[in-house]
C-alpha positions as CSV (number, residue, x, y, z in Angstrom):
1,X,19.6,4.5,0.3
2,X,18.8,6.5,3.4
3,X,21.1,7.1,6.4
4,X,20.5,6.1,9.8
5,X,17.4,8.0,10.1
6,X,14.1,6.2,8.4
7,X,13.3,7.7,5.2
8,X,9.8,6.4,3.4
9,X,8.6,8.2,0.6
10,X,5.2,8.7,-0.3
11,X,4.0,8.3,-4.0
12,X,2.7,11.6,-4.6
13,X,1.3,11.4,-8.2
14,X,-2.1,11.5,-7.1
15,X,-4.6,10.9,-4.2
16,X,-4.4,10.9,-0.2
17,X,-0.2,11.8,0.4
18,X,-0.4,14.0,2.6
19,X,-2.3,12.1,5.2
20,X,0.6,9.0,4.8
21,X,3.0,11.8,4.9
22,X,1.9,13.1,8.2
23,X,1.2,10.3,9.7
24,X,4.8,8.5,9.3
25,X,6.2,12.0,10.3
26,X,4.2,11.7,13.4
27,X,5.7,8.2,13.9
28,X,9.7,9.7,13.6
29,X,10.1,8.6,10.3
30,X,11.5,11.5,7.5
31,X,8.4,10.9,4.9
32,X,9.0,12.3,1.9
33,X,7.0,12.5,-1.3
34,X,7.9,10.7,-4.2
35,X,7.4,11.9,-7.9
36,X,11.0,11.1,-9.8
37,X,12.0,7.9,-10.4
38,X,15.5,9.2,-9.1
39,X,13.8,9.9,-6.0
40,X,13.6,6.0,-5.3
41,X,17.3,5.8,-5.0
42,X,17.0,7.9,-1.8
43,X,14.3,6.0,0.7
44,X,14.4,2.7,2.6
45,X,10.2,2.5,1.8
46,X,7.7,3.4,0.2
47,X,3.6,4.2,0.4
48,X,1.6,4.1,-2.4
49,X,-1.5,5.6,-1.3
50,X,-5.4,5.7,-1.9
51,X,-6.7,7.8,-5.2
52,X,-7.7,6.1,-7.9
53,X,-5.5,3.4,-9.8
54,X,-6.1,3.9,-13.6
55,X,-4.9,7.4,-13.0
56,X,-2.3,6.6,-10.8
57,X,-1.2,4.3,-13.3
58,X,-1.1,6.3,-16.3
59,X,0.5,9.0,-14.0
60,X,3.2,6.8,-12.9
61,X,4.1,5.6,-16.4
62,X,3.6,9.2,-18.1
63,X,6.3,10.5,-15.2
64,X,8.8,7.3,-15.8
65,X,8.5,6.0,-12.4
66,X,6.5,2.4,-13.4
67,X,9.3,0.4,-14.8
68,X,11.8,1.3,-12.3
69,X,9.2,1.0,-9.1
70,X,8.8,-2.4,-10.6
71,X,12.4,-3.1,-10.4
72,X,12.6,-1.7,-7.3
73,X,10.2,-3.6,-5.5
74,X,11.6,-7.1,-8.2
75,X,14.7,-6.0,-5.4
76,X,13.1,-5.9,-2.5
77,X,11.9,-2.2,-1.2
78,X,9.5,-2.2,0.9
79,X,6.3,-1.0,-0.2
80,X,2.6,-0.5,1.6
81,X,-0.5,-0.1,-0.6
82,X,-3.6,1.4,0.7
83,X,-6.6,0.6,-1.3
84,X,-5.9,2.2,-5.1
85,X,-2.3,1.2,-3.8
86,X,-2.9,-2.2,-3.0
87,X,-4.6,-2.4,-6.8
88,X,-1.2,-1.1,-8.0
89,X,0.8,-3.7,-5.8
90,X,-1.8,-6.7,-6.9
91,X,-0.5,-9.3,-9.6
92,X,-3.5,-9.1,-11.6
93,X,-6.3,-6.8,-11.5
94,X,-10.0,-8.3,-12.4
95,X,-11.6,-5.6,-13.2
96,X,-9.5,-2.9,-14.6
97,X,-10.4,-0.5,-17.1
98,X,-8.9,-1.3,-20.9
99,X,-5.4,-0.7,-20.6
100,X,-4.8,-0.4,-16.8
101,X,-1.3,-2.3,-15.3
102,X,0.1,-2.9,-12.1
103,X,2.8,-2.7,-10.7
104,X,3.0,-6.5,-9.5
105,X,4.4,-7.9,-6.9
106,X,1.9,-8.8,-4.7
107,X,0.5,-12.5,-5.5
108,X,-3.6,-11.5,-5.1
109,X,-6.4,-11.0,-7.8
110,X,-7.9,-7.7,-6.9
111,X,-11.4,-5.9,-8.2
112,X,-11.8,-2.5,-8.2
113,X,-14.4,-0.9,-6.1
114,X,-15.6,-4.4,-4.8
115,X,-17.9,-2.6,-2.4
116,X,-19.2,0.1,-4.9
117,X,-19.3,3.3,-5.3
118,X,-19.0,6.2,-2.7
119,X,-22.0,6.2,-1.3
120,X,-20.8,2.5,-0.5
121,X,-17.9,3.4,1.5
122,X,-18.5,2.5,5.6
123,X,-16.7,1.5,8.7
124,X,-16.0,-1.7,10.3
125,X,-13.6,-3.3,13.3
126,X,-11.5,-5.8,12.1
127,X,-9.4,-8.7,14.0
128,X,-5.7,-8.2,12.7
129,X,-3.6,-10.0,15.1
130,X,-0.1,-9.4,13.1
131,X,-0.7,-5.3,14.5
132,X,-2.1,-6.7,18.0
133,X,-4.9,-7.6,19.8
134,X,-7.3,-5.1,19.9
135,X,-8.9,-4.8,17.2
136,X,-8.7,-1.8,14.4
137,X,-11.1,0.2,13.4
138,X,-11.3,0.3,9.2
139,X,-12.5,2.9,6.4
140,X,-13.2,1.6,3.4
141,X,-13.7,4.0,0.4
142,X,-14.5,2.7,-2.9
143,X,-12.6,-0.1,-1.6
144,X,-11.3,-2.8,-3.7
145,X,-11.7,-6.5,-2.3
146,X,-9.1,-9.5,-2.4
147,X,-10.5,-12.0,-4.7
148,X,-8.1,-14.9,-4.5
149,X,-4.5,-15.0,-2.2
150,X,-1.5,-16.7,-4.6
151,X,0.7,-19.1,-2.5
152,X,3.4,-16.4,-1.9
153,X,1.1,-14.1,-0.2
154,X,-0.5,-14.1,3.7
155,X,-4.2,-12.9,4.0
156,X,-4.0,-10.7,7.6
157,X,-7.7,-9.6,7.7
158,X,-10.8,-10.5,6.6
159,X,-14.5,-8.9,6.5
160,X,-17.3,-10.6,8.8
161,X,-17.9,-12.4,5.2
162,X,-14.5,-13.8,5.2
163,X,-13.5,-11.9,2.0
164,X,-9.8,-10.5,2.2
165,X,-9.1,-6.9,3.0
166,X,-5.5,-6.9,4.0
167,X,-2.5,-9.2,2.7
168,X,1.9,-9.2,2.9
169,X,4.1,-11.0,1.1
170,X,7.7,-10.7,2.0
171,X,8.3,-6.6,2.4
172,X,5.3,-5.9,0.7
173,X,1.6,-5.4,2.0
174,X,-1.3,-4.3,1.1
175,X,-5.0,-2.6,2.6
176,X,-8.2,-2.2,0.9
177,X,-8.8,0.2,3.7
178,X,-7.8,3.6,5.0
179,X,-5.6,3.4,7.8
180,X,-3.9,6.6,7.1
181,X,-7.1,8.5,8.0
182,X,-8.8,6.8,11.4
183,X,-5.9,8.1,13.7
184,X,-4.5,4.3,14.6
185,X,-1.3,4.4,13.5
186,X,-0.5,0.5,13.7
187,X,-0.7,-0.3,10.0
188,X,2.0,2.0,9.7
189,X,3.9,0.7,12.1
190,X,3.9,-2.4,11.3
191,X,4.9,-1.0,7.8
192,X,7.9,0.8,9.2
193,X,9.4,-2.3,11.0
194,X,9.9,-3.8,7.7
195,X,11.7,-0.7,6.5
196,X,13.8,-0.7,9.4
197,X,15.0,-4.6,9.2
198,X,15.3,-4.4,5.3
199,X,17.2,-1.5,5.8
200,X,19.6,-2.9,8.6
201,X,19.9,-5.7,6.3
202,X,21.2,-3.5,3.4
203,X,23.8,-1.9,5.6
């Protein structure tokens, strides 16, 4: 585990790092990317960001990092998914390509590009009231969509047709949108308060 300062690492296989990385730096947190599975042994969180999830997947097997993320988050790290990462976080997957896993963890059905393609993608405000009370500006981009919540999970947002775009469960949460891009850093926020009591109570 980290020392006293806040480390979060960043999934860097494939897709939008960079963006996580800088914004969790701008928030005082040491964000570091993630590619080893021994890397996992040296953060108090981690982001697995927006890309796209079959190759993420495939990725994170071929590099030996599924099985023991999986373990990790079985024990408790803390882990934000952004839209391909809230796919990976997701139970089950509805519409996955032949082949595609999860990591689990998160008990939601999730489909793949629920809004279409990316010509699809748009912009919406959304009422979250766990990351305050104005209300947050959201990208979606080739979004997935939150089919069905499991009993061990909290929806936290919803679009104006009451489908779910944002869920936690325990240290884990998940966003079919891109907060990571739209410059409100709440999302993240909220992420790295988790890190911070899970790490506090590790110590």
């Amino acid at each position: 585990m980290a020392g006293t300062t806040t480390r979060v690492g960043v999934l860097a296989l494939q897709g939008d790092f960079r963006e996580h990385i800088a914004v969790l730096r701008g928030l005082g947190a040491d964000a570091v990317p993630v590619r080893r599975a021994s890397e996992l042994e040296e953060i108090d969180g981690l982001v697995i960001p927006g890309g796209e999830s079959s190759v993420m997947d495939k990725l994170s097997r071929a590099f030996g990092v599924a099985e023991p993320l999986r373990q990790a988050i079985a024990d408790g790290l803390p882990v934000y998914g952004t839209c391909a990462g809230l796919i990976m976080l997701a139970d089950r997957i509805l519409d996955g390509i032949a082949g595609q896993q999860s990591l689990g963890g998160l008990d939601v059905s999730v489909r793949r590009n629920a809004f279409g393609s990316q010509v699809d993608s748009f912009e919406t405000d959304l009422d979250i009231p766990a990351v305050g009370e104005e209300p947050m500006h959201a990208v979606f981009i080739r979004a997935p969509i939150v089919e069905s919540v499991g009993e061990r999970a909290t929806p936290l947002a919803t679009v104006a047709d009451g489908r779910v775009v944002a869920v936690e469960q325990g240290n884990l949460l998940g966003t079919s949108f891109h907060p990571e891009i739209t410059g409100d850093t709440r999302f993240h926020e909220y992420f790295l308060g988790k890190v911070r009591r899970a790490a506090l109570r590790a110590a």
